[in-house]
Backbone as JSON Lines, residues from 0, in Angstrom:
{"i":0,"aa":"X","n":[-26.3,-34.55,-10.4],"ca":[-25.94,-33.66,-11.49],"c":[-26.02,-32.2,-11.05]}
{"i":1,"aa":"X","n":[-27.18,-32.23,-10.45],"ca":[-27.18,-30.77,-10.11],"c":[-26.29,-29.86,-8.97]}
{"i":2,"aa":"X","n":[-26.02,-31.09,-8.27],"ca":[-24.44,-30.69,-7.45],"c":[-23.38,-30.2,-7.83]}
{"i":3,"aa":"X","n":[-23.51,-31.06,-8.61],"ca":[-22.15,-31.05,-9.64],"c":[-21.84,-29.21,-10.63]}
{"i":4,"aa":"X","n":[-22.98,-29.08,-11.43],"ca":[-23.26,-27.96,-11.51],"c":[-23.06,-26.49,-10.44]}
{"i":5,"aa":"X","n":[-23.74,-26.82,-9.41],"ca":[-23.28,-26.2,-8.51],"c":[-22.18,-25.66,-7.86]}
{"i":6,"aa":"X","n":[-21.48,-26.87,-7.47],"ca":[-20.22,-26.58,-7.4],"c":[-18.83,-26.77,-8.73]}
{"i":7,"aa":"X","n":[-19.37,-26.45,-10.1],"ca":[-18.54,-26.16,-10.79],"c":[-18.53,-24.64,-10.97]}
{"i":8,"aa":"X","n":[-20.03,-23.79,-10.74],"ca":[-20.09,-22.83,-10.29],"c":[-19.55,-21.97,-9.59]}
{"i":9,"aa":"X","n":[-19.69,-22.39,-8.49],"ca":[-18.94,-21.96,-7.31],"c":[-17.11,-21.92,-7.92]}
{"i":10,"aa":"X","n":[-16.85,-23.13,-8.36],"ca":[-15.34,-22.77,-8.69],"c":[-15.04,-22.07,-9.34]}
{"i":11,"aa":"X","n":[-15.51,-21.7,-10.45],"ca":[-15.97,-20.63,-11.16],"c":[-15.66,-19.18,-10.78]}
{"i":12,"aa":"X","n":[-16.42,-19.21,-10.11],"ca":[-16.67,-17.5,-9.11],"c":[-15.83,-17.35,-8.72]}
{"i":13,"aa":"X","n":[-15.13,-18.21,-8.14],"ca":[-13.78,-18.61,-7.33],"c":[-12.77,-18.05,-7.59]}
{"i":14,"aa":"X","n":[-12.63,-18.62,-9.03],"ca":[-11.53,-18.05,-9.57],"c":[-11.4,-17.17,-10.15]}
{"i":15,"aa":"X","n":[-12.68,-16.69,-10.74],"ca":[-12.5,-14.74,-11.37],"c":[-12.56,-14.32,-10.09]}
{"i":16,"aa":"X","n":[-13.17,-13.92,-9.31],"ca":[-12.72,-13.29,-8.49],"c":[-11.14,-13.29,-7.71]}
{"i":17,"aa":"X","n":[-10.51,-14.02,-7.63],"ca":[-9.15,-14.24,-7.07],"c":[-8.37,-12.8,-7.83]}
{"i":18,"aa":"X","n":[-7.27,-12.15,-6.9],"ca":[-7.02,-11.08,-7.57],"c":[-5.54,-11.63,-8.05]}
{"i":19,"aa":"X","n":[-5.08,-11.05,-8.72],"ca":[-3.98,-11.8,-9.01],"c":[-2.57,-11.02,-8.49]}
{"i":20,"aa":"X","n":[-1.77,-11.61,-8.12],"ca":[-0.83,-11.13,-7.3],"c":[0.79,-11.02,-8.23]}
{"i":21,"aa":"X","n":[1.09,-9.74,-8.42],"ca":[1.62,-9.05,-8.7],"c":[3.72,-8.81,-7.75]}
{"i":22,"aa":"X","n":[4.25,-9.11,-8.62],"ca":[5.89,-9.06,-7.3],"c":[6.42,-8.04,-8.62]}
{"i":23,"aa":"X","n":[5.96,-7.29,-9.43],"ca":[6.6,-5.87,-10.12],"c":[6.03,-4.99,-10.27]}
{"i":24,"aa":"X","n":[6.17,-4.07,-10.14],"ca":[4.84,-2.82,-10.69],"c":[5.25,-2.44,-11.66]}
{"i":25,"aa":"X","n":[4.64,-2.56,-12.71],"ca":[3.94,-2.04,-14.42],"c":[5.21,-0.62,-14.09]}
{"i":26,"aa":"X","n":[5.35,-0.57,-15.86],"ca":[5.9,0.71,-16.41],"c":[4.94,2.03,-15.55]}
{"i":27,"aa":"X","n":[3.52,1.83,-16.3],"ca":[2.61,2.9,-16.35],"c":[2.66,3.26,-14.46]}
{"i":28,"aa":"X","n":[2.84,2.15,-13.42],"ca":[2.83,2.04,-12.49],"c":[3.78,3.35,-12.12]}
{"i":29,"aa":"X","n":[5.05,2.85,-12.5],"ca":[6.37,2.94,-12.1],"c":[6.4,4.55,-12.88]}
{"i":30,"aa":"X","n":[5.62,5.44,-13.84],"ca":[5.92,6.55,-14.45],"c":[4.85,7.69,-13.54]}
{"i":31,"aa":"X","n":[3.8,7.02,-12.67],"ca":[2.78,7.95,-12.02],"c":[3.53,8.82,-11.16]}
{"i":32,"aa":"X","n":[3.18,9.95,-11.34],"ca":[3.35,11.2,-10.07],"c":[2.55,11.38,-9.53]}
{"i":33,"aa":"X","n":[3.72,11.11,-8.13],"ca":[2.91,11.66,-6.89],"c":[2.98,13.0,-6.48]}
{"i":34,"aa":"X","n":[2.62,13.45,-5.32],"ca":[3.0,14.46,-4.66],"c":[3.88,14.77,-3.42]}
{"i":35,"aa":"X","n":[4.88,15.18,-3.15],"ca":[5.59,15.18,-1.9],"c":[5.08,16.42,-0.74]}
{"i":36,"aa":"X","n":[5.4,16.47,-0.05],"ca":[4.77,17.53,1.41],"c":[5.33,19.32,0.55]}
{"i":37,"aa":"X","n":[6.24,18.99,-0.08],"ca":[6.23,20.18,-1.04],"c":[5.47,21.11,-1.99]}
{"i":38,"aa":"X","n":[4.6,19.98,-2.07],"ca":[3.98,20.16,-3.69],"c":[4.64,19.58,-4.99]}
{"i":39,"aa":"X","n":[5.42,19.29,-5.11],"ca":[6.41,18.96,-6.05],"c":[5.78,17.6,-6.6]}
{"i":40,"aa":"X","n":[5.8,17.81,-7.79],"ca":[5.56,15.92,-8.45],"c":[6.67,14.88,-8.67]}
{"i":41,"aa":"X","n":[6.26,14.18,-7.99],"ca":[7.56,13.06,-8.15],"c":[6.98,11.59,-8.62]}
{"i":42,"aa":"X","n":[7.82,11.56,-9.8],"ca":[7.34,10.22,-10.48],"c":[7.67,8.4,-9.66]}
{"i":43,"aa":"X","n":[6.69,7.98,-9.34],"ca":[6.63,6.64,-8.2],"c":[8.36,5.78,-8.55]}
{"i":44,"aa":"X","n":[8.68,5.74,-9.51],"ca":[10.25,4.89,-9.87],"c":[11.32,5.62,-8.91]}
{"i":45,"aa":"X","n":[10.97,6.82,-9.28],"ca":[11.68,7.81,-8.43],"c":[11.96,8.02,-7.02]}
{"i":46,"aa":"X","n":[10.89,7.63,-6.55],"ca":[10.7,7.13,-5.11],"c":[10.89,6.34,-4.82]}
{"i":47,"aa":"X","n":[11.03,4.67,-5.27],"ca":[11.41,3.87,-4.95],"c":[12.82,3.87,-5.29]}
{"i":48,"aa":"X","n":[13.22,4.31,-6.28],"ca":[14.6,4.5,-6.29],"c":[15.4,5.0,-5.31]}
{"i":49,"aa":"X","n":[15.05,5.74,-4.62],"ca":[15.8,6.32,-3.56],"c":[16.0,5.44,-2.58]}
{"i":50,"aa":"X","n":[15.15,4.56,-2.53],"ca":[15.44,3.39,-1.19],"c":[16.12,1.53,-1.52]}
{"i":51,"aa":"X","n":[16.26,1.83,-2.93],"ca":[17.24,0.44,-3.23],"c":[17.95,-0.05,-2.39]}
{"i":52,"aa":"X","n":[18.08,-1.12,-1.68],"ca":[19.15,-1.62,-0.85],"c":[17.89,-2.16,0.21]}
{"i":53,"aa":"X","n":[16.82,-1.07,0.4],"ca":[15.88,-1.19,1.83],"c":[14.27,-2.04,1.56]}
{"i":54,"aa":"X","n":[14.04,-2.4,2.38],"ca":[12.63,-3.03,2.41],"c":[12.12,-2.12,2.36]}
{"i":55,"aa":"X","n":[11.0,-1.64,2.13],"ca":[10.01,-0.47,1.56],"c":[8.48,-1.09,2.47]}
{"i":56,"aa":"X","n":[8.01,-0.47,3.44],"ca":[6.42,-0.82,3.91],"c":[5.46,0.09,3.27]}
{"i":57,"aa":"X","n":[4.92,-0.1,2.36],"ca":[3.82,0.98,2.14],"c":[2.34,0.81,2.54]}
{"i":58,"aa":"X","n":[2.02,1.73,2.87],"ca":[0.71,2.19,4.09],"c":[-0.39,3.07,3.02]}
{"i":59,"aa":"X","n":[-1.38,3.01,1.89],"ca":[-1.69,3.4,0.95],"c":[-3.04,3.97,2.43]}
{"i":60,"aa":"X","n":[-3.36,4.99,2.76],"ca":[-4.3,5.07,3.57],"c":[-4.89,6.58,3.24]}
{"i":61,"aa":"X","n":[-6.12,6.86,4.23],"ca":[-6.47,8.4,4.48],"c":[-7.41,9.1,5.27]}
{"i":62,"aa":"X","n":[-6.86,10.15,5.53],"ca":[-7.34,10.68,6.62],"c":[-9.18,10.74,7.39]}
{"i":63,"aa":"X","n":[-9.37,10.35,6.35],"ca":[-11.14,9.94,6.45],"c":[-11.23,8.24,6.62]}
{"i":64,"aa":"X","n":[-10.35,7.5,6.62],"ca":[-10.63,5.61,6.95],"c":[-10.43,5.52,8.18]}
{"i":65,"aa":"X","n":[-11.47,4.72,8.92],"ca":[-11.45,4.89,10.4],"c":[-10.28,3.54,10.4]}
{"i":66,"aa":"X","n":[-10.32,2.5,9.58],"ca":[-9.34,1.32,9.28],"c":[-8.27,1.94,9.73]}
{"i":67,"aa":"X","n":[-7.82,2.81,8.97],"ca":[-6.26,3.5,8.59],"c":[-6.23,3.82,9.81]}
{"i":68,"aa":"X","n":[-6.83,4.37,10.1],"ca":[-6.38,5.65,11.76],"c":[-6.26,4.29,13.07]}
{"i":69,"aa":"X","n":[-7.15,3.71,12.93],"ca":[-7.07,2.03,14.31],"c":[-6.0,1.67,13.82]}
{"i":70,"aa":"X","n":[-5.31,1.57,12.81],"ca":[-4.04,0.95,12.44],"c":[-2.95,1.41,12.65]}
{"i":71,"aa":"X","n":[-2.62,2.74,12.78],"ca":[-1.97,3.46,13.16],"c":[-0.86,2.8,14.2]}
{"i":72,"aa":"X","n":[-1.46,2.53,15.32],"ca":[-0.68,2.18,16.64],"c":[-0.08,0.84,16.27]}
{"i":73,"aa":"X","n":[-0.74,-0.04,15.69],"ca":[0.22,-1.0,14.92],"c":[1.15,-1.03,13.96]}
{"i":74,"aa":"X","n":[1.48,0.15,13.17],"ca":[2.26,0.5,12.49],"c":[2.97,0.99,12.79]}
{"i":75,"aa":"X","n":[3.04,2.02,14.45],"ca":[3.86,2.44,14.83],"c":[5.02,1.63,15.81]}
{"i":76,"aa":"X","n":[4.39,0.41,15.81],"ca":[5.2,-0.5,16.96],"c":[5.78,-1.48,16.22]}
{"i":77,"aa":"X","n":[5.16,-1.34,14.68],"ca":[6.12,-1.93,13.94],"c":[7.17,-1.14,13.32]}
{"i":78,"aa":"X","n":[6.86,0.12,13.25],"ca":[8.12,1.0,12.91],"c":[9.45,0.49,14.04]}
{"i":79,"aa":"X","n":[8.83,0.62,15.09],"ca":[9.75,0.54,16.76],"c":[10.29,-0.59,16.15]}
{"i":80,"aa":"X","n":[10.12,-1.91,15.66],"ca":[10.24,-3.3,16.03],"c":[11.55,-3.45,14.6]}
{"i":81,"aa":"X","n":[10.84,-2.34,13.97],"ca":[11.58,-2.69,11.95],"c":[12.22,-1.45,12.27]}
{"i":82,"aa":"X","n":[13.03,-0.63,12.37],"ca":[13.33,0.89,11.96],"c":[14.28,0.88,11.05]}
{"i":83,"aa":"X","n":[14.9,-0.27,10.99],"ca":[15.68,-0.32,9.41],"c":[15.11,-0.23,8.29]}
{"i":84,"aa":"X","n":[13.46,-0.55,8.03],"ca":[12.66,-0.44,7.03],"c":[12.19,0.72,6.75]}
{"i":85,"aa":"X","n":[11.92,1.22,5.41],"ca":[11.35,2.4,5.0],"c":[10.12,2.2,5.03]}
{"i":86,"aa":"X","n":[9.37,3.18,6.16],"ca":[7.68,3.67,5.83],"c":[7.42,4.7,5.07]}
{"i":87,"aa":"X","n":[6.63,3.83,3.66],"ca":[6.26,4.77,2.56],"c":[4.73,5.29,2.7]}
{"i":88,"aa":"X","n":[4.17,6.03,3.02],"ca":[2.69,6.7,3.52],"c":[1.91,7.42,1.77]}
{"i":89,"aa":"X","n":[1.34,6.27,1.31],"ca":[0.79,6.88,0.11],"c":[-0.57,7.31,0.65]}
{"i":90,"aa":"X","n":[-1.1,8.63,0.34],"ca":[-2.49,9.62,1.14],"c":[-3.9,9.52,-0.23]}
{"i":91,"aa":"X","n":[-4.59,8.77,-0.14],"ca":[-6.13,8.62,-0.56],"c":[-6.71,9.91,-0.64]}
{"i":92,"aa":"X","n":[-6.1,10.91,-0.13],"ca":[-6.82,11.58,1.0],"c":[-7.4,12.59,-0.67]}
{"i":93,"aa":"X","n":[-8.94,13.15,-0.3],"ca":[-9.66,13.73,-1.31],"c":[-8.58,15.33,-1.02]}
{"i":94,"aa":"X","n":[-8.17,15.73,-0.63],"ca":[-7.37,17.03,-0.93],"c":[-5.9,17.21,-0.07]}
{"i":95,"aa":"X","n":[-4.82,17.71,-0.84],"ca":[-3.6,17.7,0.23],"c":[-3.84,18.45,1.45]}
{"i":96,"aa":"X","n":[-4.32,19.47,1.85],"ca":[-4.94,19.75,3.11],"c":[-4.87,18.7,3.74]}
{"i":97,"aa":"X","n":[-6.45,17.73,3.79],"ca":[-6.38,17.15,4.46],"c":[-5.42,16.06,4.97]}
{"i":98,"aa":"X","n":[-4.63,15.54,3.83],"ca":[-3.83,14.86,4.13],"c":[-2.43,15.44,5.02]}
{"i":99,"aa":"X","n":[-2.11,16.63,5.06],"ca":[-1.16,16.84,5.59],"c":[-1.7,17.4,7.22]}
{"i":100,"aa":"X","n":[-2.63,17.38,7.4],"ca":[-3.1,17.95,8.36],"c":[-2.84,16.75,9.72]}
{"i":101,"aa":"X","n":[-3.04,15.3,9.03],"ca":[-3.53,14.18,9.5],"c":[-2.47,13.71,9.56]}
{"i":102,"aa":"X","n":[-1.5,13.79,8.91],"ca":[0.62,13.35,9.17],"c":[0.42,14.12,10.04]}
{"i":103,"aa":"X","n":[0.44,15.45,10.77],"ca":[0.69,16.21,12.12],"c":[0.06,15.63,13.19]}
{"i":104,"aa":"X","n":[-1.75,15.31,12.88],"ca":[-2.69,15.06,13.83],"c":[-2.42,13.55,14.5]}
{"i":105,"aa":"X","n":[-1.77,12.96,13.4],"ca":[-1.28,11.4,13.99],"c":[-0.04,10.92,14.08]}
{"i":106,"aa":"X","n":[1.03,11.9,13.93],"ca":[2.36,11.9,14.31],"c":[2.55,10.79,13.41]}
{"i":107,"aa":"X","n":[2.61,10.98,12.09],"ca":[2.71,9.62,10.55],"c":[4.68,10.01,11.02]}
{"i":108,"aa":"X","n":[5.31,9.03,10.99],"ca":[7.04,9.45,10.72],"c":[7.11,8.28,9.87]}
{"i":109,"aa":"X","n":[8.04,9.06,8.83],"ca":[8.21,8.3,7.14],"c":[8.06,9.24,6.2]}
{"i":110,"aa":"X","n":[7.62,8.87,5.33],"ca":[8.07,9.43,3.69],"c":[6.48,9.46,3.36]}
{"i":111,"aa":"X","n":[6.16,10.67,2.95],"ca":[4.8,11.17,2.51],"c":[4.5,11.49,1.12]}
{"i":112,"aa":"X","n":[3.55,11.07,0.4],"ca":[3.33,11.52,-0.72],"c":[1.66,11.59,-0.84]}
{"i":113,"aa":"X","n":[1.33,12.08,-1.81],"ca":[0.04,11.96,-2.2],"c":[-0.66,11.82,-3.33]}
{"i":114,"aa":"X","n":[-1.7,10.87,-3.34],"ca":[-1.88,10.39,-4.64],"c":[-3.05,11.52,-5.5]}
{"i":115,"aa":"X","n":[-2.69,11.93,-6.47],"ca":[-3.66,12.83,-6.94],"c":[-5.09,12.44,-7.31]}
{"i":116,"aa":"X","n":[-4.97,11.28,-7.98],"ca":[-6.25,10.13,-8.42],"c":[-6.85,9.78,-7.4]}
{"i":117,"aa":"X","n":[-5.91,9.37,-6.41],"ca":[-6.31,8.57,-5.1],"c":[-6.43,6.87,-4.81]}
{"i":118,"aa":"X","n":[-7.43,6.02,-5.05],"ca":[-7.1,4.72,-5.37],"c":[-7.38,4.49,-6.73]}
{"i":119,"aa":"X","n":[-8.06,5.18,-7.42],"ca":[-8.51,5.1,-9.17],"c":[-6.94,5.76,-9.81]}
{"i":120,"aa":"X","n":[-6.72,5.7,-9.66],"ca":[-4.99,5.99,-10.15],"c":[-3.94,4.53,-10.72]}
{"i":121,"aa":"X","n":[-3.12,4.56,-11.44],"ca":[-2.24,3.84,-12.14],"c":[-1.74,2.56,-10.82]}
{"i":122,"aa":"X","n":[-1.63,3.14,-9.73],"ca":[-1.2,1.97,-8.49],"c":[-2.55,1.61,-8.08]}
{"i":123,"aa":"X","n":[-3.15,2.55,-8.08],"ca":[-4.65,1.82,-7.51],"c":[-5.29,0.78,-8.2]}
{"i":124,"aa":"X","n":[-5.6,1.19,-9.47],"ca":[-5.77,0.07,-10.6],"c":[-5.19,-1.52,-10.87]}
{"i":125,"aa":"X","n":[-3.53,-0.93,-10.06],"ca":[-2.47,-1.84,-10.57],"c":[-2.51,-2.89,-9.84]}
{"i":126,"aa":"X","n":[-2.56,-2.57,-8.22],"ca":[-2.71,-3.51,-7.39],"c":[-4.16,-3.41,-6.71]}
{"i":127,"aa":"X","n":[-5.13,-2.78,-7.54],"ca":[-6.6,-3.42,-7.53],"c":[-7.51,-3.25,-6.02]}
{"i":128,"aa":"X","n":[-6.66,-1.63,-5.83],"ca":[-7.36,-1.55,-4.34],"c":[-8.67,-1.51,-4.03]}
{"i":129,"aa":"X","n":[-9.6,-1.89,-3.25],"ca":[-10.9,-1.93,-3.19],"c":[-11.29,-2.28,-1.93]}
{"i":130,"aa":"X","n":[-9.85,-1.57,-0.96],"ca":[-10.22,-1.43,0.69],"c":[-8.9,-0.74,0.92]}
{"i":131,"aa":"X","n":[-9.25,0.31,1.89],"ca":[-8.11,0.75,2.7],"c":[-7.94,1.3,4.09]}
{"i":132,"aa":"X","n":[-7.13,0.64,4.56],"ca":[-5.92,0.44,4.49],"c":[-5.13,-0.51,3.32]}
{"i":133,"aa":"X","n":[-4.17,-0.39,2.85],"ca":[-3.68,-1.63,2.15],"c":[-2.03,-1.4,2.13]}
{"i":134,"aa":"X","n":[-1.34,-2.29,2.79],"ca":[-0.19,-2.38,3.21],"c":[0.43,-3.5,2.23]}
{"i":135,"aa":"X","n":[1.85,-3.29,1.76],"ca":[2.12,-4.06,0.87],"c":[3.71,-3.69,1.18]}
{"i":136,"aa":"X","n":[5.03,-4.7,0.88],"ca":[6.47,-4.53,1.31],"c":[6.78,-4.82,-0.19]}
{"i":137,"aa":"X","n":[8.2,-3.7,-0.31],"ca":[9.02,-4.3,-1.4],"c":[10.27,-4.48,-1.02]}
{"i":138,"aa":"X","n":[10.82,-5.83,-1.73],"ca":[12.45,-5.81,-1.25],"c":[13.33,-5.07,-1.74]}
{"i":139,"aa":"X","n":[14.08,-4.75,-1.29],"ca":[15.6,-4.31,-1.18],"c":[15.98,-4.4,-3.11]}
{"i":140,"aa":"X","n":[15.31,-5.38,-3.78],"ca":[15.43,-5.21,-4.91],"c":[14.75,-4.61,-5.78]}
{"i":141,"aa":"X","n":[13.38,-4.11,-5.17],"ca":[12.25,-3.64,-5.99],"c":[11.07,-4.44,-6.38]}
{"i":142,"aa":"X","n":[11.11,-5.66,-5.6],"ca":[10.1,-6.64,-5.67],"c":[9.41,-6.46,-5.0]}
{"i":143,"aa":"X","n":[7.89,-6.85,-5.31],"ca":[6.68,-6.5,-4.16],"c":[6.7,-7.89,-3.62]}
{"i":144,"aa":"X","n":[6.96,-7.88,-2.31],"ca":[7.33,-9.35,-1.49],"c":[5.68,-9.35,-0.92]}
{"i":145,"aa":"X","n":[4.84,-8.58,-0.57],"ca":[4.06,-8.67,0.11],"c":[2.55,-7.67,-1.1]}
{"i":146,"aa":"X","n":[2.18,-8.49,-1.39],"ca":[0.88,-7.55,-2.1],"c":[0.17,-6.81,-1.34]}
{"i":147,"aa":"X","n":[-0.32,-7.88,-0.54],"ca":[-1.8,-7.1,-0.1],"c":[-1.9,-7.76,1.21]}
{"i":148,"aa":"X","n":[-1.8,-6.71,2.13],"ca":[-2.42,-7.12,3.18],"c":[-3.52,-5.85,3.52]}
{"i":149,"aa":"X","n":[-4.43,-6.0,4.74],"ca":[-5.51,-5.11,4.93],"c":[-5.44,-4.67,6.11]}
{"i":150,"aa":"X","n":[-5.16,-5.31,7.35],"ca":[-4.97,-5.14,8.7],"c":[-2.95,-4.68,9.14]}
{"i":151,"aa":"X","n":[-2.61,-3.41,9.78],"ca":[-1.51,-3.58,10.06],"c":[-1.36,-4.73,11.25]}
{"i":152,"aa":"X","n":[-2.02,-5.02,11.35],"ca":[-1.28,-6.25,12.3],"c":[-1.26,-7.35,11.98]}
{"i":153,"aa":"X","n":[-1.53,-7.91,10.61],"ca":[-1.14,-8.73,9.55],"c":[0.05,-9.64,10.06]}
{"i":154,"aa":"X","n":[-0.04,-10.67,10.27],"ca":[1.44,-11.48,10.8],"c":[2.23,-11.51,9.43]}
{"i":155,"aa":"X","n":[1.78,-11.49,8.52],"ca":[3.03,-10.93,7.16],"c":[4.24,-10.41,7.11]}
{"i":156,"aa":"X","n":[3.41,-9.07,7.76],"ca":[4.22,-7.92,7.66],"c":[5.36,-8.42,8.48]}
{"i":157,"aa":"X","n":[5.38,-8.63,9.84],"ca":[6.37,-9.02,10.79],"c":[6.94,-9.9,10.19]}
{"i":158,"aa":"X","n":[6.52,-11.06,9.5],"ca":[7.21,-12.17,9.32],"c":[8.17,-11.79,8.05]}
{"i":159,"aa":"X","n":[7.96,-11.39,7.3],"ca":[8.68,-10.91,5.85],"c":[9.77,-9.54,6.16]}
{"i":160,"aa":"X","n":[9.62,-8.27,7.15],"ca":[10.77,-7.75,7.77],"c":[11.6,-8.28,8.42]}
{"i":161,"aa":"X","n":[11.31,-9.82,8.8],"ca":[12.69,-10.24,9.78],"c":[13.27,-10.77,8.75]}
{"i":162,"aa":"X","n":[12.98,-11.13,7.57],"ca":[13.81,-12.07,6.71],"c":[14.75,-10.93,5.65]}
């Protein structure tokens, strides 16, 4: 009996914890402004709008995650490997300073924005970040094909740009 208990437990835990996986991003998602290398606010629909037709890689990272920065060189050889895909670089980063400092210092090539909230923000919330790096693809239609991955060298990622 008391096994039993145990591991109804355990299943339990199991399953609240499981995050739940997400292939649209929310209105509230889709209305957040970001920031571009301008200063300028640009609302997230808006940004993805511009790349309809394209696979979308987004790289949610910042200049203080030692994760993000080791990942780097894998992201860049997947740029080499994908260059038909759009790299979207959303910045954590606690002030635009730093974040733009760190696109120069690590040669980031792609599309830059920055999140004002940071991961406590409307996408952060949405897709429930609570590590970063966090890499995630949308298709060509606006679908999130890929939620969550944590490592750029994720066999995901590769496997879901060739298709």
């Amino acid at each position: 009996m008391r096994k039993i208990i145990v591991l109804s437990f355990c299943c339990i835990l199991a399953l609240a914890c499981k995050k739940t996986v997400q292939t649209q991003f929310s209105e509230a998602v889709l209305n957040e402004k970001f920031i571009d290398l301008k200063g300028q606010e640009v609302p997230f629909k808006k940004i993805l709008s511009q790349y309809h037709g394209k696979q979308i890689v987004i790289d949610v990272w910042a200049s203080w995650c030692k994760d993000c920065i080791v990942g780097f060189p894998e992201l860049k050889s997947l740029q080499n490997e994908r260059p038909e895909a759009v790299y979207l670089f959303l910045s954590a980063d606690r002030n635009t300073s730093s974040w733009q400092r760190a696109i120069k210092k690590y040669q980031l090539q792609g599309t830059h924005y920055f999140l004002p909230e940071g991961t406590k923000g409307k996408l952060g919330n949405f897709v429930d970040i609570d590590w970063i790096p966090r890499y995630m693809i949308v298709d060509s239609e606006g679908r999130i094909e890929l939620f969550e991955a944590i490592e750029a060298d994720d066999p995901r990622l590769k496997e879901i740009l060739k298709n």
